[in-house]
Backbone bond lengths (Angstrom), bond angles and torsions (degrees), N, CA, C in turn:
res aa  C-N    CA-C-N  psi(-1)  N-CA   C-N-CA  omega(-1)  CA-C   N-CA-C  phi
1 X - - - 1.433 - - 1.520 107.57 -
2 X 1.041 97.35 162.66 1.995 106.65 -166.24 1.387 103.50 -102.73
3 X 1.665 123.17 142.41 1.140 123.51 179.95 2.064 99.55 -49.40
4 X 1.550 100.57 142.21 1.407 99.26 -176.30 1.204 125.41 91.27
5 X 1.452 127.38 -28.95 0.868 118.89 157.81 1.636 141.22 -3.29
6 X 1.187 132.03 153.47 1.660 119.20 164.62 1.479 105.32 -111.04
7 X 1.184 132.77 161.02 1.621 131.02 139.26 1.855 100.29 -126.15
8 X 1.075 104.95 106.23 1.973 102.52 161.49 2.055 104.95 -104.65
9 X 1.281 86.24 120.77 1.824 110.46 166.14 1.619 93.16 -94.42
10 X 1.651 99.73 137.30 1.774 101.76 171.57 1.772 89.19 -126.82
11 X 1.321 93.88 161.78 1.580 118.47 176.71 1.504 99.54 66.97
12 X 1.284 127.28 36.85 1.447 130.74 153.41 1.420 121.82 -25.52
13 X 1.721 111.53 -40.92 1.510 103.94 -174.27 1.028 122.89 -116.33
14 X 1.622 108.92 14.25 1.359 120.31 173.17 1.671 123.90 -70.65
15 X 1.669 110.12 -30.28 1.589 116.63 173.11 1.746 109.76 -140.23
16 X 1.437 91.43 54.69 2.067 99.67 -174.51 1.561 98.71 -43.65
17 X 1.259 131.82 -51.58 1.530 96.03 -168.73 1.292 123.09 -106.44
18 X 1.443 104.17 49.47 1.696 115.89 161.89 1.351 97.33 -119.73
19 X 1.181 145.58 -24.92 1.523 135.10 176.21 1.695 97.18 -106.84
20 X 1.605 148.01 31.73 0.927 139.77 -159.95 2.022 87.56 -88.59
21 X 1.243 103.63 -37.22 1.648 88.08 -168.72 1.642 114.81 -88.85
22 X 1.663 113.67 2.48 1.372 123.14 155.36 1.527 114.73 -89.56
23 X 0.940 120.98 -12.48 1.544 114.88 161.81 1.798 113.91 -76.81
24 X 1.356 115.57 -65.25 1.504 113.30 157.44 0.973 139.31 -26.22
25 X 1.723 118.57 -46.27 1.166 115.60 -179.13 1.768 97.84 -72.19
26 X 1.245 95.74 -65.08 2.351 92.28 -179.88 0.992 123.17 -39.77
27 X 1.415 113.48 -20.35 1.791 123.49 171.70 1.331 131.70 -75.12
28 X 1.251 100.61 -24.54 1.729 124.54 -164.58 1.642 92.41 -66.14
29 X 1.564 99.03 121.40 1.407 102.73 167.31 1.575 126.65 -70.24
30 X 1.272 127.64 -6.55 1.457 128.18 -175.84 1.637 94.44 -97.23
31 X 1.121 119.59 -19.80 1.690 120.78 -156.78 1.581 100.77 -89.55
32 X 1.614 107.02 170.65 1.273 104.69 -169.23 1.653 124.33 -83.14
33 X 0.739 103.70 37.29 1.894 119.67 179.16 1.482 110.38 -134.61
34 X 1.510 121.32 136.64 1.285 116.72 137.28 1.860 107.34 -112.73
35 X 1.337 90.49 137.70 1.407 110.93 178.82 1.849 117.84 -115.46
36 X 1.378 107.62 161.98 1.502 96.32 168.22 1.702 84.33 -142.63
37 X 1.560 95.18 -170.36 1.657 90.60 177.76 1.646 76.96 -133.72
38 X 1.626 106.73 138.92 1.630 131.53 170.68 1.823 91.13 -60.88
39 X 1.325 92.48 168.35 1.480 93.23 174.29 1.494 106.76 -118.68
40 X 1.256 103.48 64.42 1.843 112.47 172.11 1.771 104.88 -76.00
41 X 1.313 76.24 162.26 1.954 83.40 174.79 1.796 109.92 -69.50
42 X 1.290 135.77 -37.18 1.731 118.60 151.20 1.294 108.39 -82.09
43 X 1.074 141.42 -25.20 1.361 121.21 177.71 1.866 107.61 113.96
44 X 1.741 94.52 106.51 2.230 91.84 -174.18 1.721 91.89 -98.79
45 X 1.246 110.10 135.53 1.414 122.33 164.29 1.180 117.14 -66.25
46 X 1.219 142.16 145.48 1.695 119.10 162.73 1.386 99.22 -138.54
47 X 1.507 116.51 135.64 1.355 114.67 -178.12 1.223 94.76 -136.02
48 X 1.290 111.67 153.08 1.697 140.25 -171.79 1.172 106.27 -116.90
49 X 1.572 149.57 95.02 1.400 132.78 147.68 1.508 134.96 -43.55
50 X 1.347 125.13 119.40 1.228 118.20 -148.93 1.713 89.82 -114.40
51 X 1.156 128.15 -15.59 1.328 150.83 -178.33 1.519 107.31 84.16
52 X 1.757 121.05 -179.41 1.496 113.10 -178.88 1.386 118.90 -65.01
């Protein structure tokens, strides 16, 4: 993936602990994403590739 990149996950809060360790990893502040989650009614992921 190219610096800049996007990744958006939708329905985030529809099955939290089957994607609980794909949210973590996109969350992880040392790792190569910053993400937030939109405040939709399931919940839009938004991740930013920032590269390594």
């Amino acid at each position: 993936m190219r610096t800049g990149g996007l990744v958006l996950a939708d329905n985030i809060h529809t099955f939290p602990a089957e994607i609980q360790e794909y949210v973590d990893y996109m969350g992880n502040a040392d790792g190569p994403f910053h993400s937030v989650t939109l405040p939709f009614e399931s919940g839009l992921h938004y991740s930013l590739y920032r590269g390594n």
